[in-house]
N, C-alpha and C positions, 0 to 999 in steps of 0.2 A: 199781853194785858188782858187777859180770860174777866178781870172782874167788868170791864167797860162792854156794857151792854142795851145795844140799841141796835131796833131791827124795825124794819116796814115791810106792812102789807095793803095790798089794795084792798079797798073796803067796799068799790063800787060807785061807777056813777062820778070818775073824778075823784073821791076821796080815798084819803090814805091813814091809815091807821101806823104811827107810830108807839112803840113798844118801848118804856125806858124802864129800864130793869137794876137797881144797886141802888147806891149811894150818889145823889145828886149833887156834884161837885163842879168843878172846873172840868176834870178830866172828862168826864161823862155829859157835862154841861156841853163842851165843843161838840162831841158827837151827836147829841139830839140836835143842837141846833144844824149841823149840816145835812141830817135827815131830812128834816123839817123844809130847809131851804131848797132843798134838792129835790122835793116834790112839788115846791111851789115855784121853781124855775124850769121845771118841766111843765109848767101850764095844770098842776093839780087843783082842784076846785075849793079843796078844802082839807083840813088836816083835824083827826082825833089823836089827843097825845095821851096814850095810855100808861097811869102811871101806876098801874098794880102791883109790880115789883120794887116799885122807889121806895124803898123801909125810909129813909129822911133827906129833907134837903135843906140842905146850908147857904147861906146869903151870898156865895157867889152861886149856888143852881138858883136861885130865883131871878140874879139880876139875868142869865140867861134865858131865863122862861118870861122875864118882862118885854127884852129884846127881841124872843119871839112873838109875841102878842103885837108890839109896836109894830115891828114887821110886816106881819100879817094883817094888821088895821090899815097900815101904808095902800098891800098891794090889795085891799077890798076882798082878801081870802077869807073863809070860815074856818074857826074854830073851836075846837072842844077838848076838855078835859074828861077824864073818866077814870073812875076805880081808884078815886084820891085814899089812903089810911085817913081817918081823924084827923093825927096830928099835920101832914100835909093841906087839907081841906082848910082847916083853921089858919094855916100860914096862909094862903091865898087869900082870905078872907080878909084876915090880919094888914096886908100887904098893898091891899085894893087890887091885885089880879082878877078877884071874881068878880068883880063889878063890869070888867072887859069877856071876859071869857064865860061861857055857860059849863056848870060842873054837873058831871051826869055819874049816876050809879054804878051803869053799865057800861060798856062797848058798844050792844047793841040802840040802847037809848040815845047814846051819843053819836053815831053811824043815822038813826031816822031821823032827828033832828036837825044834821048836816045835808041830808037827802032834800031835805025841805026846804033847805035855805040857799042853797045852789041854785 
């Protein structure tokens, strides 16, 4: 399955920069959420979900990106979006996502901001 693409990196300081790359689905949905989880069950401070390669996501990637938000609100983790397209940014919006989550330009904008809130 070459198109299912999600990758983590440390970002520093506790936080991990998740990578979602394709079509935001179910299929790809499971997989960022097990990134996601798996840095914050290792004690990660805080999570950036980088979505620079998401070209679109569909009403079941959201209700997983809600679940992660909830999540993440549960266990008092931080987090961040970054490198939304347009039409993604607007769905969040849309959605009330970014009323929960702060959306950043960058990587690195979203990276000092988490630095700060940890």
């Amino acid at each position: 399955m070459s198109h299912l693409r999600v990758r983590t990196r440390e970002g520093g300081g506790g936080i991990s920069v998740v990578y979602v790359d394709g079509y935001l689905n179910s299929l790809l949905g499971e997989e960022m959420e097990r990134a996601v989880y798996d840095v914050v069950d290792a004690g990660g401070a805080g999570v950036v979900l980088n979505f620079e390669g998401t070209k679109l996501i569909n009403s079941i990637g959201i209700s997983f990106v809600i679940g992660i938000v909830e999540r993440m609100r549960e266990r008092n983790s931080t987090l961040a979006f970054c490198s939304l397209k347009r039409i993604n940014q607007e769905l969040f919006q849309m959605t009330g996502v970014s009323r929960y989550v702060r959306l950043f330009d960058t990587e690195e904008e979203a990276l000092v901001f988490l630095a700060q809130s940890v």
